[in-house]
Structures are given as C-alpha cells and as structure tokens.
Backbone as XML, in Angstrom:
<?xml version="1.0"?>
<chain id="A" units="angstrom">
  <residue number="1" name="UNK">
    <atom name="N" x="117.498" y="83.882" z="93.572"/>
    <atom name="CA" x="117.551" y="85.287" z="93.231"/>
    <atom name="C" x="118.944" y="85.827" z="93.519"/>
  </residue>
  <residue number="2" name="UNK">
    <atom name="N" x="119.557" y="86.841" z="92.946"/>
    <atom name="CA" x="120.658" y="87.333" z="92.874"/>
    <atom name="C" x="120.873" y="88.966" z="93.829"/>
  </residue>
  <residue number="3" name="UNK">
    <atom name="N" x="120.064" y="89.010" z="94.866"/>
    <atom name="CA" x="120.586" y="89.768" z="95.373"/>
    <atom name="C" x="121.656" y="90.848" z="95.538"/>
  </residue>
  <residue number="4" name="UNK">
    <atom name="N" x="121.968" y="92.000" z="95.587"/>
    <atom name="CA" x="123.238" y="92.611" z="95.934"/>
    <atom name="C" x="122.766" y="93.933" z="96.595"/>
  </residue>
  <residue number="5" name="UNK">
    <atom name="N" x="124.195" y="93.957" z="97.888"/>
    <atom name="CA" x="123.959" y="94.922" z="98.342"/>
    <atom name="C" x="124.297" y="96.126" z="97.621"/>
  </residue>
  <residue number="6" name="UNK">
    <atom name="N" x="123.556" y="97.292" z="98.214"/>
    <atom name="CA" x="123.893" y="98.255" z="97.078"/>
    <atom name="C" x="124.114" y="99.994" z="97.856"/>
  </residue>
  <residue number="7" name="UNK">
    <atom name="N" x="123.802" y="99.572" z="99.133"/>
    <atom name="CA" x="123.808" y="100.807" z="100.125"/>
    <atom name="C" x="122.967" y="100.672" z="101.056"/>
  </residue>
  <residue number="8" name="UNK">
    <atom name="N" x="123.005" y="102.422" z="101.310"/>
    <atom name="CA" x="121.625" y="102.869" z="102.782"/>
    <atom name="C" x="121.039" y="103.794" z="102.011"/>
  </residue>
  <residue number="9" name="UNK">
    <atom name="N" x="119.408" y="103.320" z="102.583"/>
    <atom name="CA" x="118.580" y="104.300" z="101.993"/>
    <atom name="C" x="119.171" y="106.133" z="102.250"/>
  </residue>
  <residue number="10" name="UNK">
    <atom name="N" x="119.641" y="106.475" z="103.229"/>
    <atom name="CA" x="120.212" y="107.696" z="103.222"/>
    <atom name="C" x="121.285" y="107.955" z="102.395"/>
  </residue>
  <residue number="11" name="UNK">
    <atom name="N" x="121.821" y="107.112" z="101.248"/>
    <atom name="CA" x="122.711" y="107.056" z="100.533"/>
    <atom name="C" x="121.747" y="108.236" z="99.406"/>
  </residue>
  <residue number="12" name="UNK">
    <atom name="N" x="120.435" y="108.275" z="99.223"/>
    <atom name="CA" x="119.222" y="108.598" z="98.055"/>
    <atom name="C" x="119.155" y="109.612" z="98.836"/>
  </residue>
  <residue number="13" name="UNK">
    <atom name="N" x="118.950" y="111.413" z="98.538"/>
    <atom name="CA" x="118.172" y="111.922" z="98.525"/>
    <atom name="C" x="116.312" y="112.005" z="98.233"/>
  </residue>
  <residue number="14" name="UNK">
    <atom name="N" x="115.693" y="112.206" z="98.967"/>
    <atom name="CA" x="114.253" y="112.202" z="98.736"/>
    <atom name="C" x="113.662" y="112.828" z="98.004"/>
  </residue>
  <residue number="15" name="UNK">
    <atom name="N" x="113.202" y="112.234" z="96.813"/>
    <atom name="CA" x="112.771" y="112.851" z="95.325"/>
    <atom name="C" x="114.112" y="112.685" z="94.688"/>
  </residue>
  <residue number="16" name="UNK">
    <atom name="N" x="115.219" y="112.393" z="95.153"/>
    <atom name="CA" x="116.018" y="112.040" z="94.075"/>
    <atom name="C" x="116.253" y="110.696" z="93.633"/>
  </residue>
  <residue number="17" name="UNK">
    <atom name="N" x="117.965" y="110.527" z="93.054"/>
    <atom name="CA" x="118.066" y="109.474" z="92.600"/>
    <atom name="C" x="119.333" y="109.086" z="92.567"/>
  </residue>
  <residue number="18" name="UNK">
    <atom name="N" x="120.071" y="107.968" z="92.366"/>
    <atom name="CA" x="121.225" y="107.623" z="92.301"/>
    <atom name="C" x="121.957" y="106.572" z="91.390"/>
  </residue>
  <residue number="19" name="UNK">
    <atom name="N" x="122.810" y="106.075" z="90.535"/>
    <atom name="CA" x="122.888" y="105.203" z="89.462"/>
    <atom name="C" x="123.936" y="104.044" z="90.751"/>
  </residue>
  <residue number="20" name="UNK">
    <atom name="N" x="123.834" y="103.310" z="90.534"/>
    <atom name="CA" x="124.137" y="101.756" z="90.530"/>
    <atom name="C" x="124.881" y="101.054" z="89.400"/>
  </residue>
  <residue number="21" name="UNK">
    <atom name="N" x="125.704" y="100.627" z="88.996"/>
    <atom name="CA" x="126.312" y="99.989" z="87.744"/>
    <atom name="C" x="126.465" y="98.450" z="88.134"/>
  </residue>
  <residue number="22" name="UNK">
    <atom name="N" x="125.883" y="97.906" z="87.630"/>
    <atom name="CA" x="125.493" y="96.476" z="87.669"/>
    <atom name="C" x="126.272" y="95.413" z="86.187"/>
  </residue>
  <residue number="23" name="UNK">
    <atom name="N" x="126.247" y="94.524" z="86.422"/>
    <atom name="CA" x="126.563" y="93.503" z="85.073"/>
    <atom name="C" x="125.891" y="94.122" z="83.777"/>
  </residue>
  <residue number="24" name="UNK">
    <atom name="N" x="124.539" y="94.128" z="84.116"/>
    <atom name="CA" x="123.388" y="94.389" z="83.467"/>
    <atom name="C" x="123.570" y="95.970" z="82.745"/>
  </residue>
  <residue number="25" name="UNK">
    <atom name="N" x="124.775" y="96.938" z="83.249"/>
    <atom name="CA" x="124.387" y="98.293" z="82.856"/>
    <atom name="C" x="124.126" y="98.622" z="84.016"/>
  </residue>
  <residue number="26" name="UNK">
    <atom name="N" x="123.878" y="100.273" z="84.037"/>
    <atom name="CA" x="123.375" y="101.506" z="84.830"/>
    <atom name="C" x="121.663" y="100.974" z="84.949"/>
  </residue>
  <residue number="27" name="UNK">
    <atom name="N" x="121.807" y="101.003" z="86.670"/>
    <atom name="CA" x="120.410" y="101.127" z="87.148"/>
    <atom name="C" x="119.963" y="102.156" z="88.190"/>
  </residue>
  <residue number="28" name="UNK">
    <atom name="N" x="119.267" y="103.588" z="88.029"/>
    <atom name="CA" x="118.626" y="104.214" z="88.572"/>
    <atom name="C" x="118.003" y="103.953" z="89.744"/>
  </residue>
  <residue number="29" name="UNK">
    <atom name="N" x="118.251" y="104.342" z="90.819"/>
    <atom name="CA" x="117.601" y="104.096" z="92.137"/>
    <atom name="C" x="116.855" y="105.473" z="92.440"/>
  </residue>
  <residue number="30" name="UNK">
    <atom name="N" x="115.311" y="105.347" z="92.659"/>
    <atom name="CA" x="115.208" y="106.707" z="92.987"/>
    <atom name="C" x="114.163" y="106.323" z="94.299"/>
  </residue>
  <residue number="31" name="UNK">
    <atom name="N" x="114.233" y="107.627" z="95.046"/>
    <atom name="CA" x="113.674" y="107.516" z="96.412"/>
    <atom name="C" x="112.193" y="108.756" z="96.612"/>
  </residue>
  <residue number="32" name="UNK">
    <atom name="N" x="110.907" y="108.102" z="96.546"/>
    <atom name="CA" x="110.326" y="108.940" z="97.286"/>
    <atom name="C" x="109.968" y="109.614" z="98.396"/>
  </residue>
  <residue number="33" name="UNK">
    <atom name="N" x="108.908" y="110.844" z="98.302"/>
    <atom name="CA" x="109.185" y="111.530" z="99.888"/>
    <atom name="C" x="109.084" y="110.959" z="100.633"/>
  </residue>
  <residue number="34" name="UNK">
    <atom name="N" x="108.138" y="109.591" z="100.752"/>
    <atom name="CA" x="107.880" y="108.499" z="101.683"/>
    <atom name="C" x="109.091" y="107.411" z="101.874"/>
  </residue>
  <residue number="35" name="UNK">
    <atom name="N" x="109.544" y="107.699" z="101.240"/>
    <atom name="CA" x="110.777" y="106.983" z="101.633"/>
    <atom name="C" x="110.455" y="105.327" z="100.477"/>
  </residue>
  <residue number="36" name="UNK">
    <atom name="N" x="110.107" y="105.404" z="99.837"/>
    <atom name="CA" x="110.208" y="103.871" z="99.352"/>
    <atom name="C" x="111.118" y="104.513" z="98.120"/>
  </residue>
  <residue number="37" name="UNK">
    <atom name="N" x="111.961" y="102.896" z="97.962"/>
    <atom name="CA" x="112.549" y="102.866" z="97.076"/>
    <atom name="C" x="112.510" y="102.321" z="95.569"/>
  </residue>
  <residue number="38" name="UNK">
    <atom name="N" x="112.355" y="102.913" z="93.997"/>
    <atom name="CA" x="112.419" y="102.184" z="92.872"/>
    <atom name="C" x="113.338" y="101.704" z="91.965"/>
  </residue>
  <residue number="39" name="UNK">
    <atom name="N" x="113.464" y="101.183" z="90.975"/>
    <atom name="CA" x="114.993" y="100.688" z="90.641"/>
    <atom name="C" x="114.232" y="100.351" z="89.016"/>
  </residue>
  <residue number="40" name="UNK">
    <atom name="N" x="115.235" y="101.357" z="88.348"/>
    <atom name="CA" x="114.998" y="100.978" z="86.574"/>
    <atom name="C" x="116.443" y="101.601" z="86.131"/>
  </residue>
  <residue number="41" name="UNK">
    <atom name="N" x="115.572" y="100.869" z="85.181"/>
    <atom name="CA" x="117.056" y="100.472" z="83.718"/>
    <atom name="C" x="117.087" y="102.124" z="83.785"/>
  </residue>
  <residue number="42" name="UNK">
    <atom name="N" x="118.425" y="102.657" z="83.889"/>
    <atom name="CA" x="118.316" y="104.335" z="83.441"/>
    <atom name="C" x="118.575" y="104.604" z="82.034"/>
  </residue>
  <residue number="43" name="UNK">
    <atom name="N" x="117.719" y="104.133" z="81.430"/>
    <atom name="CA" x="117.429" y="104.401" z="80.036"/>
    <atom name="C" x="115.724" y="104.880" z="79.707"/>
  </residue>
  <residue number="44" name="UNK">
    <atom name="N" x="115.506" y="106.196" z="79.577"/>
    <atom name="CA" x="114.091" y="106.349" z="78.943"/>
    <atom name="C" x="113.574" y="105.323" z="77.808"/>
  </residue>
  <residue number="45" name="UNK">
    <atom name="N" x="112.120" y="105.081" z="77.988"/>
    <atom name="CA" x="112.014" y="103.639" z="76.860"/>
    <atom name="C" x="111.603" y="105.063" z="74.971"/>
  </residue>
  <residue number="46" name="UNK">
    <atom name="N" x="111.625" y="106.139" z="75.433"/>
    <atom name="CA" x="111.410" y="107.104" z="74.041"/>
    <atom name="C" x="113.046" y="107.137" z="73.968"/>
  </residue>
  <residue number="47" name="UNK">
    <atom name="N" x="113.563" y="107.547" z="73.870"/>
    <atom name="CA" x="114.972" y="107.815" z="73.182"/>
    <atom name="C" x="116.154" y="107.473" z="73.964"/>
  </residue>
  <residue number="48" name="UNK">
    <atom name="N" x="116.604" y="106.694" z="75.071"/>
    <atom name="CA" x="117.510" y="106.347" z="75.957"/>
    <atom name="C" x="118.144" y="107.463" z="77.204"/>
  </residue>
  <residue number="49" name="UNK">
    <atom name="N" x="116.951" y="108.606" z="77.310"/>
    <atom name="CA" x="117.783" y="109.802" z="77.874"/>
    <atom name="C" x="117.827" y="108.713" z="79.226"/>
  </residue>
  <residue number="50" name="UNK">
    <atom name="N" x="118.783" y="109.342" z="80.666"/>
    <atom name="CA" x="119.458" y="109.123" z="81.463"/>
    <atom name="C" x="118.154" y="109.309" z="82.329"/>
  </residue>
  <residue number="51" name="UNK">
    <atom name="N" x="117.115" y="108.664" z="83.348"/>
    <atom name="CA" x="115.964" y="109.056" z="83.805"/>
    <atom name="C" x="116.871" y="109.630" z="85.404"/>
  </residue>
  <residue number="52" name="UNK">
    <atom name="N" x="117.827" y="108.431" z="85.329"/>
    <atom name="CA" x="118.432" y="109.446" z="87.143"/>
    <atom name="C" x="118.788" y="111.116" z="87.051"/>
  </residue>
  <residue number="53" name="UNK">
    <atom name="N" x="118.676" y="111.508" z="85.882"/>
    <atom name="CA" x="118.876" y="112.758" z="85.783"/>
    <atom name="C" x="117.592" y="113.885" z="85.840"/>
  </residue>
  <residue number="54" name="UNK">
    <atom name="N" x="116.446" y="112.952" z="86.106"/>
    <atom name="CA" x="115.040" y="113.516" z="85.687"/>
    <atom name="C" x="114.548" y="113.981" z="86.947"/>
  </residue>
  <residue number="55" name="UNK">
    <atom name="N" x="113.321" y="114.348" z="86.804"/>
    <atom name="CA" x="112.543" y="115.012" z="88.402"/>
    <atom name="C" x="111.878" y="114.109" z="88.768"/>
  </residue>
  <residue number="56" name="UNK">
    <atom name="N" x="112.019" y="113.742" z="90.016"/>
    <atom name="CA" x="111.114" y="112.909" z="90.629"/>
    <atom name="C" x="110.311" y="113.608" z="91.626"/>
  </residue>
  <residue number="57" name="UNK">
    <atom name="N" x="108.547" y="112.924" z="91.096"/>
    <atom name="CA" x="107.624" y="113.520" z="91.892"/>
    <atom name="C" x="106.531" y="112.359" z="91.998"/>
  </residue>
  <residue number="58" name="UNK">
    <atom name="N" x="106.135" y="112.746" z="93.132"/>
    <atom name="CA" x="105.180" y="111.217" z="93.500"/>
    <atom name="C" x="105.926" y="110.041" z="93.589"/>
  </residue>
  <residue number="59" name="UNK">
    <atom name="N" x="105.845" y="109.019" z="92.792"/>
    <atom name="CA" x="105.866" y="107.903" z="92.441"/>
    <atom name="C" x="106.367" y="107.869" z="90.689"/>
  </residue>
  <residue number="60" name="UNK">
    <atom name="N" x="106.647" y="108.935" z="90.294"/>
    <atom name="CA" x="106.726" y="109.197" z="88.741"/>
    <atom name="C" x="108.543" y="109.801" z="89.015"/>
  </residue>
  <residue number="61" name="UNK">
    <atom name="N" x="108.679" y="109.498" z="87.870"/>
    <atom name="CA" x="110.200" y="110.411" z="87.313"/>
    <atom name="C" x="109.473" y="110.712" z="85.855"/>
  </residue>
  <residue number="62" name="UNK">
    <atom name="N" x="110.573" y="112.213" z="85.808"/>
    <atom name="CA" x="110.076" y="113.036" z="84.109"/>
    <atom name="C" x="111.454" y="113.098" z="83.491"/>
  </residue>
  <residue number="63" name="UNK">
    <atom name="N" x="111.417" y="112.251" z="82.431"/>
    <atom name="CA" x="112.839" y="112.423" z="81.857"/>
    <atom name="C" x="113.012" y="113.827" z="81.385"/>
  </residue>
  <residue number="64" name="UNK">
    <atom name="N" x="114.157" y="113.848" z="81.867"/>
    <atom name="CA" x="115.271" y="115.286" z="80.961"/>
    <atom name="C" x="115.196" y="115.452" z="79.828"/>
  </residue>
  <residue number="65" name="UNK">
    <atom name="N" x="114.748" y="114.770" z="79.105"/>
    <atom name="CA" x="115.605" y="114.801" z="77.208"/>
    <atom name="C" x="114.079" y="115.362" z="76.628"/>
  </residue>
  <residue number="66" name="UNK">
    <atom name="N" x="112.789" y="114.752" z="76.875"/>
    <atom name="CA" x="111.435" y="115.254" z="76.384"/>
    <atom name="C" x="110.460" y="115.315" z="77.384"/>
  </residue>
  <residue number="67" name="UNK">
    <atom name="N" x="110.659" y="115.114" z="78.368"/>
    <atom name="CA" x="109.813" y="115.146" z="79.184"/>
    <atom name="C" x="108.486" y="113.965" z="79.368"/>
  </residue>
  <residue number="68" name="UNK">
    <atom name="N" x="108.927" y="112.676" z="79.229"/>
    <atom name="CA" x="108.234" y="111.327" z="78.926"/>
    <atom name="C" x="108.050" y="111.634" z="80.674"/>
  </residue>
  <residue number="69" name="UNK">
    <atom name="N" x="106.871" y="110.945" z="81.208"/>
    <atom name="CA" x="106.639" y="110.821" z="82.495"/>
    <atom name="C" x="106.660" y="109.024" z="82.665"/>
  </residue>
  <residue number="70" name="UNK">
    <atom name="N" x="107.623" y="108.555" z="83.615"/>
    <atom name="CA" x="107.714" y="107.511" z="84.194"/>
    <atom name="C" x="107.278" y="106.648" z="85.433"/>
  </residue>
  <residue number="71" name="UNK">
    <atom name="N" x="106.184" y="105.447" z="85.466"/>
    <atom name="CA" x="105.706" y="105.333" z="86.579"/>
    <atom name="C" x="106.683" y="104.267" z="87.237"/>
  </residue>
  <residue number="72" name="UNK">
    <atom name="N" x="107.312" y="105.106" z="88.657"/>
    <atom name="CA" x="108.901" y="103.990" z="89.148"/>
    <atom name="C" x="108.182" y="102.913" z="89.760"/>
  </residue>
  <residue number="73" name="UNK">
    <atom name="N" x="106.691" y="102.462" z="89.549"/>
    <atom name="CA" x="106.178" y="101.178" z="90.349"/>
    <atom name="C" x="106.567" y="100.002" z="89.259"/>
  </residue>
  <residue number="74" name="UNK">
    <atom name="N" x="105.860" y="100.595" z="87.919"/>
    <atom name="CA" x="105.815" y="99.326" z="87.071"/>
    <atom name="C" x="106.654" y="99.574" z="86.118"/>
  </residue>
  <residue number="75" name="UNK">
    <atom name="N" x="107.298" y="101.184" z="85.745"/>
    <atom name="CA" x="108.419" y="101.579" z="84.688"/>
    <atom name="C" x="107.673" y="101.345" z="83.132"/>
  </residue>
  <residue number="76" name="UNK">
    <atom name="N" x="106.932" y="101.837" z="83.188"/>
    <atom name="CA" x="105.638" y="102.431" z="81.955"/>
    <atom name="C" x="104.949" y="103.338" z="81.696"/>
  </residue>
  <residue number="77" name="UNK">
    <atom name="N" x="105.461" y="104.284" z="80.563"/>
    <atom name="CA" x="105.180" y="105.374" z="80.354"/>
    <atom name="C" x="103.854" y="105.781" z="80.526"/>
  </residue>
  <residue number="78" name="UNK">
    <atom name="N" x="103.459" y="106.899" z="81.011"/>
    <atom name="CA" x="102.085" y="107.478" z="81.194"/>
    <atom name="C" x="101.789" y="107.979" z="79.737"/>
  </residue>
  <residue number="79" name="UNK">
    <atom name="N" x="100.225" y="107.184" z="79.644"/>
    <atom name="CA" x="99.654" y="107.795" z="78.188"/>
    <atom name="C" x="100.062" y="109.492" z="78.348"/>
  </residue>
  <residue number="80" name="UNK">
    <atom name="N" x="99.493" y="109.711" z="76.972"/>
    <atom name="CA" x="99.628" y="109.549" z="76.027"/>
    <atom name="C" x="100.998" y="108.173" z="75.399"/>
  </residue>
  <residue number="81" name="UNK">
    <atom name="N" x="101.827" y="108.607" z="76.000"/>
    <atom name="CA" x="103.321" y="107.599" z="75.853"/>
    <atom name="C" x="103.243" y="106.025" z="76.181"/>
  </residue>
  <residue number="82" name="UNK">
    <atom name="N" x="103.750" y="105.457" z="75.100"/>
    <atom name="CA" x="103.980" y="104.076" z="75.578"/>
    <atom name="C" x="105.342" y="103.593" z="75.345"/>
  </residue>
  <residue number="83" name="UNK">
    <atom name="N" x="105.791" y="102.837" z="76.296"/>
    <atom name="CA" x="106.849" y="102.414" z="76.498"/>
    <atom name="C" x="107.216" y="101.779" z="77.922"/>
  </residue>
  <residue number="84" name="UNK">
    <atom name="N" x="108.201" y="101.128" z="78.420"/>
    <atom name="CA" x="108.909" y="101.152" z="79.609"/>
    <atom name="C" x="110.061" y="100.839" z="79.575"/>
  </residue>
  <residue number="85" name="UNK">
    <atom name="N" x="110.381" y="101.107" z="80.655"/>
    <atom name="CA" x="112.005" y="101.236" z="80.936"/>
    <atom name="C" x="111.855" y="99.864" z="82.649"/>
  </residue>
  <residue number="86" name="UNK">
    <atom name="N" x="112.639" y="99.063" z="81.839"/>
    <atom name="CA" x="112.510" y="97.947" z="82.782"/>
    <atom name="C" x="112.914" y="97.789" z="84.273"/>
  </residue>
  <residue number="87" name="UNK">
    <atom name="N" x="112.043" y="97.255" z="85.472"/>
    <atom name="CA" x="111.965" y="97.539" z="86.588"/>
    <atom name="C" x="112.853" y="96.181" z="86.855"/>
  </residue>
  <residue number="88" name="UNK">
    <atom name="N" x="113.477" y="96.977" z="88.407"/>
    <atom name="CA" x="114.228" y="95.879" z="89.208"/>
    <atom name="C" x="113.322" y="95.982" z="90.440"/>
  </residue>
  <residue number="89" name="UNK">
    <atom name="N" x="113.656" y="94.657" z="91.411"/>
    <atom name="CA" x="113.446" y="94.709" z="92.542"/>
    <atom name="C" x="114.165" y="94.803" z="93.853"/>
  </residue>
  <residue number="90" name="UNK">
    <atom name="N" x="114.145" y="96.286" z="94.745"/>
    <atom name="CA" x="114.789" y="96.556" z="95.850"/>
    <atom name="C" x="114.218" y="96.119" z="97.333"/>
  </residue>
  <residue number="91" name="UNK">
    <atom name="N" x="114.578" y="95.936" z="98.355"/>
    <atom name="CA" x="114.471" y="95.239" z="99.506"/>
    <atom name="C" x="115.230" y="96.121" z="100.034"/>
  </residue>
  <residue number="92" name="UNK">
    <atom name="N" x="114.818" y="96.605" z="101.162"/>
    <atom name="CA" x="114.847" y="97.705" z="102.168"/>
    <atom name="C" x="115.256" y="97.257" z="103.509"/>
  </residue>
  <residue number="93" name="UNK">
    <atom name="N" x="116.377" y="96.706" z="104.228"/>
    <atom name="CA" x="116.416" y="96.022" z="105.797"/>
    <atom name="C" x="116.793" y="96.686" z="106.304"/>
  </residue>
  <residue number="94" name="UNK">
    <atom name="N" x="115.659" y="97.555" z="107.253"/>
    <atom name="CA" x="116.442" y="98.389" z="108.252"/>
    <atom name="C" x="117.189" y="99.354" z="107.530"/>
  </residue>
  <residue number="95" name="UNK">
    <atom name="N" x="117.097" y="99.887" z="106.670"/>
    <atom name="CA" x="117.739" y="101.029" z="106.018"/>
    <atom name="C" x="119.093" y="100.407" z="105.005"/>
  </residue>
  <residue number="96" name="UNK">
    <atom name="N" x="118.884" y="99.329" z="105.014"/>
    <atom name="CA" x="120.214" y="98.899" z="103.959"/>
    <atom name="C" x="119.612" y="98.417" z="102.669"/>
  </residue>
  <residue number="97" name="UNK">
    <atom name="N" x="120.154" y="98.234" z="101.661"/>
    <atom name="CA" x="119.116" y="98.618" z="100.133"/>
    <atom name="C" x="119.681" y="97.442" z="99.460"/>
  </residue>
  <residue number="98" name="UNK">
    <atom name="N" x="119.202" y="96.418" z="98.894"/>
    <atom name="CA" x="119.508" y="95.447" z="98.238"/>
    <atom name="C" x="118.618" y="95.226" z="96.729"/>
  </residue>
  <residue number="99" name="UNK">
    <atom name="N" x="119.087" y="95.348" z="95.763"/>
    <atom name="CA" x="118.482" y="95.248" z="94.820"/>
    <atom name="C" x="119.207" y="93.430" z="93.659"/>
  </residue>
  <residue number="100" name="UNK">
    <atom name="N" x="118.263" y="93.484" z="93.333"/>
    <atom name="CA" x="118.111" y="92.491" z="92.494"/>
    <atom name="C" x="118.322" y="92.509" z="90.889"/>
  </residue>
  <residue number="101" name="UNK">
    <atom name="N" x="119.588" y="92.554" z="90.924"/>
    <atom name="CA" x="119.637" y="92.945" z="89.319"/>
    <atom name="C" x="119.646" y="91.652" z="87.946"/>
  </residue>
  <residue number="102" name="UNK">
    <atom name="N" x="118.737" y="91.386" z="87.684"/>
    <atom name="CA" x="118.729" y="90.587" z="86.470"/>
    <atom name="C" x="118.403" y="91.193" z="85.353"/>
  </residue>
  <residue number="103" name="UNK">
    <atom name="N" x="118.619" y="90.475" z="84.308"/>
    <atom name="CA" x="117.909" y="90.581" z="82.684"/>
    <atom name="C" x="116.846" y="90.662" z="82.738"/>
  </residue>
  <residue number="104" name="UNK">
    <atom name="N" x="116.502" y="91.164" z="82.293"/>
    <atom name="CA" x="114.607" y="91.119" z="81.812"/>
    <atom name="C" x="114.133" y="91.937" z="80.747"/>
  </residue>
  <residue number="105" name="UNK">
    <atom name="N" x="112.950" y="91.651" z="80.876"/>
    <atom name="CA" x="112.486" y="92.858" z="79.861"/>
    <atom name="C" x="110.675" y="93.500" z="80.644"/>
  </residue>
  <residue number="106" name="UNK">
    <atom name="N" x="110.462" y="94.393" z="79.720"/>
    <atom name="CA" x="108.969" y="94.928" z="80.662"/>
    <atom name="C" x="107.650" y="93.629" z="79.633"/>
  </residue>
  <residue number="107" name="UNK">
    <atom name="N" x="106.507" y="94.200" z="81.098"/>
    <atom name="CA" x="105.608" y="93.269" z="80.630"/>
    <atom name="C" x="105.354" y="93.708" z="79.120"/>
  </residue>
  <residue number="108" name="UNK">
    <atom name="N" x="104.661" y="92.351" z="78.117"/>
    <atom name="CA" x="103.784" y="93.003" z="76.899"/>
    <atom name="C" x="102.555" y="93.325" z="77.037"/>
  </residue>
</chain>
C-alpha cells in the first residue's frame, strides 16, 4: 500500500474539509464532529462540482453546485441520486493523518 503522510487531524476543522493534491488529482479530506476522518476524489459524481467546498453534516457532505448529498463512508450518492465520487483510505496515529492515495474507481 502506498501510504502518505498528509498532516494532523487538527489540520481539519470539524464539519469541515481540506484538499490534499496527490498524483491522482485533488482529494478532499473532510472531518466529522466525532472526529473521524473521510477522503474522496473532490469531484461530485453529478457534474464535477468541488465537494471540499460543500457542507458537511453527519457523515454526509452536500455539494455546492446542486446540492447532490454525499455519503463520506462509501462516496455514493443518496437516492434519489446515483453516483459516487471515489473513496480513499485514511489512518489516524495519534492525531497524524495518512491517507492512501491510489487509482480506483467506486464499487458497481
């Protein structure tokens, strides 16, 4: 696995978010009130809006551009909407944030 460090969780505001620029492109880090961390492609899977720019609530981000609701566990649009915006995996040590940036794509 390809690991990289990428910060401290206090680097994220809570309910917010932060971009990452990777090989791969811009990846969205966003942080809930609980403190866990999610990691997607910052591209909405409806029209490419910017999701680090969106509201984060719960476990969801709401893109800016139409308001698509995003689930940051699996990065798949909430019906009515289908789509996703492809998930990475972050690792949390002690407050230092390592994410895993590869290619991929979302499940079919």
């Amino acid at each position: 696995m390809n690991w990289i460090q990428i910060g401290n969780l206090e680097d994220i505001p809570r309910q917010g978010s932060r971009i990452v620029m990777t090989a791969q492109g811009e990846i969205a880090l966003f942080r809930s009130v609980d403190d866990q961390v999610f990691a997607l492609d910052n591209r909405c899977p409806h029209k490419g809006g910017p999701l680090s720019q969106g509201i984060v609530h719960d476990k969801r981000v709401t893109c800016p551009l139409h308001s698509w609701v995003i689930d940051l566990e699996s990065g798949e649009a909430i019906a009515p909407d289908v789509g996703c915006a492809h998930r990475h995996e972050v690792r949390n040590a002690q407050g230092v944030l390592f994410l895993e940036a590869k290619v991929g794509a979302c499940k079919a």
